[in-house]
N, C-alpha and C positions, 0 to 999 in steps of 0.2 A: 749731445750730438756725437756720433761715433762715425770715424769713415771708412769705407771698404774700398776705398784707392789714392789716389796721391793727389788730383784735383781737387779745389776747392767747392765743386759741386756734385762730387762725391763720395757723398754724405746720407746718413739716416738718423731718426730720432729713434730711437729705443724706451717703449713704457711698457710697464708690467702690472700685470693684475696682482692682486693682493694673493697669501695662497702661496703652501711650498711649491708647486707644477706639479710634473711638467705643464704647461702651459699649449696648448694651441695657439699658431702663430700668423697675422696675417701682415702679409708685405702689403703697403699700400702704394701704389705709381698713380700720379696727380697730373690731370690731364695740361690742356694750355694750349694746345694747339702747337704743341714742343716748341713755344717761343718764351725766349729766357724772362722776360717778365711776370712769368707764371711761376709762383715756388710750391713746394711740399703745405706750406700751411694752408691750402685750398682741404688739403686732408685730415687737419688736424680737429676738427668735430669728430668728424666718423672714429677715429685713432683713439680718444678719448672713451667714447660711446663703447666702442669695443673692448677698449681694460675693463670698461666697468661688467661687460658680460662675462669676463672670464678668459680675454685672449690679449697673448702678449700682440702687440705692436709695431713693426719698423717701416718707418715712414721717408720711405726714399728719396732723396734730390739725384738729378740725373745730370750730364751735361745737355745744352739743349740749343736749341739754333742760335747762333750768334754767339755762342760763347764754350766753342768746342765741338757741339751736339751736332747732330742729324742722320740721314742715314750712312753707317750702321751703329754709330757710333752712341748713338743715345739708346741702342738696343742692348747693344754688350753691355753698356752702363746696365741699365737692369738686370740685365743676367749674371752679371760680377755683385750687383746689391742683393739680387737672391740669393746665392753662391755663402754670402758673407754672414746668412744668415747658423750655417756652420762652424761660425768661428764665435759668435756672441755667445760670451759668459754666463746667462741667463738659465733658468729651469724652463727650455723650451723643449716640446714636444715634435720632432723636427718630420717624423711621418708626419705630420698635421699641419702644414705648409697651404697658405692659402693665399694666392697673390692676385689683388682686387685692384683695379684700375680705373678711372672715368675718361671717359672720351679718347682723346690722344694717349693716356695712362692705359684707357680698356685696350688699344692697340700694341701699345709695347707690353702690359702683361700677358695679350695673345700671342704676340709676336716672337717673344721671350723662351716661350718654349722649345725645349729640344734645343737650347742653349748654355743650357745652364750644367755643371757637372758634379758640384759638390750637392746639392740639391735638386731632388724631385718633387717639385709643386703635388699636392694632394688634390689643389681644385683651383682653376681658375674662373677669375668675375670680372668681367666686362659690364661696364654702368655706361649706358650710351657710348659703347664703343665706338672708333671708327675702324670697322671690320674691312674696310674695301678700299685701299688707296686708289685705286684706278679708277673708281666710280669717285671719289674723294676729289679727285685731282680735277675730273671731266665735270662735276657740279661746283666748282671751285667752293669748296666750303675751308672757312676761316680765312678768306681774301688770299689765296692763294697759299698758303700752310703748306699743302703737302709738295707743292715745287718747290718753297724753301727748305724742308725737311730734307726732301729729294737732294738736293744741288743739282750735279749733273747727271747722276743717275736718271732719266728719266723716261727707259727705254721699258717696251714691255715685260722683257725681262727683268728687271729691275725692280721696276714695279711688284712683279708677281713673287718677288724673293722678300720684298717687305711687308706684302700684304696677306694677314693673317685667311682670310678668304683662300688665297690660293696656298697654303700650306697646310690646310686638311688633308688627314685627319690630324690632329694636335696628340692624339692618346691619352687626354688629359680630362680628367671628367670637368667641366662646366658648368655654368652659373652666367645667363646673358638676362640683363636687364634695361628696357628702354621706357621712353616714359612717349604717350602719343602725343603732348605737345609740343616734342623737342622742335627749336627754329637752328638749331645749330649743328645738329646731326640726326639726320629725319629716320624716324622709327624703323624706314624700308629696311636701314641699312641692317641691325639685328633681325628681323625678321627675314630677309635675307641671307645670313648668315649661317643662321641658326635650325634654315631650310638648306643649308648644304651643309652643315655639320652634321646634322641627320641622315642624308644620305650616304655620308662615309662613313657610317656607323660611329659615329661618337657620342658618349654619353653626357646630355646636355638638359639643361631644365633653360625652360624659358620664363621670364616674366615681364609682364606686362602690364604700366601703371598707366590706366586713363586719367585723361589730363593734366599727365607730370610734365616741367619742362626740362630741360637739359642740366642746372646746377640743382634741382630740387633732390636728384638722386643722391648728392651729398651732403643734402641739410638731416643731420640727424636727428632734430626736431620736426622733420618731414611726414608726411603720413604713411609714405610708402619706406620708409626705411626699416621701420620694424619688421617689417615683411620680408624685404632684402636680409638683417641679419636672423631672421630664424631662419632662411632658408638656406645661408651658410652653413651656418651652426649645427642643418639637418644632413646637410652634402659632405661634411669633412668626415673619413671614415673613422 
C-alpha cells in the first residue's frame, strides 16, 4: 500500500509485471456508488489479470461519501492518485497512463480529466460508467447515490460541472464499455454518451457486451473481459 495524501483512504496498491519496463501503467478507480462501503478490492481481479499481461497496476482508494468524499472531493482524490502516479519508484512507462474505472469509478476516471497536472492519461475506460449525473440523479439510480454524492450542490449548474457528459469534449482518447443487461446503470447511459462524444469530435471506441450485467465487466474470468483488455492494449499508443 502506498499513499498519495495524508488520509487514511488515500491510498493505492501498486503491482508490477515481471520484466525490467518500462512498464505500461493502468490506474484502476472502483466504482460503489461513492459510498464508503465499497473499497479498491472490488478491483483487485482485474489489477491482477493486468500484471499478468504485462501492465504495471495502481489501484486507488479514494475518500468517498460518509467518510470525507463526495463532490468535489472524491474527484481531486483521483486526480491527486493519478498525479502520484509520477512520483512511484517503479519502471513505469508514464506516456502509457490508462485510467479504467467501473460504474461510479467510470465517472470519476471521466470526470478526472483536465484535472490532473503531473499526469496526462494516454486513454481513458469507463465499464458501465455513470456518464450523466442529471439523468443519474432524475432516475434515482443507487437509492439516491448521486444526492448524497452531490450534498448541497444540487443546482444545475453543479450538476453539469460534475457530469462528465457535459464536459465534452475530455481530448482524451477513449475506451466506453457497457454490457445490455446492466439493472444498475442502463446501457442508455453509454450509449448516450458516447453519442455526444462523437459529436465533439472526440476519439472514442465503443463496446458493447450482449447480456453482460453490471459487475460482470470486472470478473476477469468473464467472457467479455478479454475483449475489454485487448482493446486496451490496442488503444494505449
Amino acid at each position: 500500500m502506498v499513499a498519495y495524501g495524508e488520509g487514511p483512504d488515500q491510498v493505492g496498491d501498486l503491482r508490477l509485471p515481471s520484466g525490467p519496463g518500462p512498464h505500461p501503467i493502468a490506474v484502476l478507480v472502483h466504482g460503489g456508488f461513492w459510498r464508503r462501503q465499497w473499497t479498491r478490492d472490488l478491483m483487485d481481479g482485474l489489477a491482477t489479470d493486468l500484471v499478468e499481461r504485462g501492465f504495471a497496476t495502481w489501484n486507488l482508494e479514494y475518500r468517498r461519501v460518509g467518510a470525507g468524499g463526495g463532490w468535489p472531493a472524491t474527484v481531486l482524490d483521483v486526480a491527486r492518485g493519478i498525479d502520484h502516479v509520477a512520483l512511484l519508484d517503479a519502471a513505469i512507462d508514464r506516456d502509457r497512463v490508462a485510467v479504467i474505472g467501473h460504474s461510479a469509478g467510470g465517472h470519476l476516471a471521466l470526470a478526472s480529466s483536465g484535472r490532473t497536472d503531473a499526469v496526462t492519461p494516454a486513454l481513458l475506460v469507463s465499464l458501465a460508467g455513470i456518464t450523466d449525473l442529471g439523468a443519474a440523479l432524475r432516475d434515482g439510480l443507487g437509492s439516491g447515490a448521486v444526492a448524497a454524492f452531490m450534498g448541497d450542490a444540487t443546482s444545475q449548474t453543479a450538476i453539469a460541472q460534475a457530469s462528465p457528459t457535459a464536459m465534452l469534449p475530455l481530448g482524451v482518447r477513449q475506451l466506453v464499455v457497457h454490457g445490455t443487461d446492466d439493472d444498475d446503470v442502463p446501457v442508455d447511459y453509454s450509449r448516450r454518451y458516447v453519442d455526444s462524444a462523437r459529436a465533439a469530435g472526440e476519439e472514442i471506441e465503443y463496446l458493447e457486451l450482449a447480456s453482460a450485467g453490471h459487475t460482470s465487466l470486472i470478473d476477469e474470468q468473464g467472457a467479455g473481459w478479454s475483449d475489454i483488455a485487448g482493446r486496451l492494449a490496442g488503444m494505449l499508443p
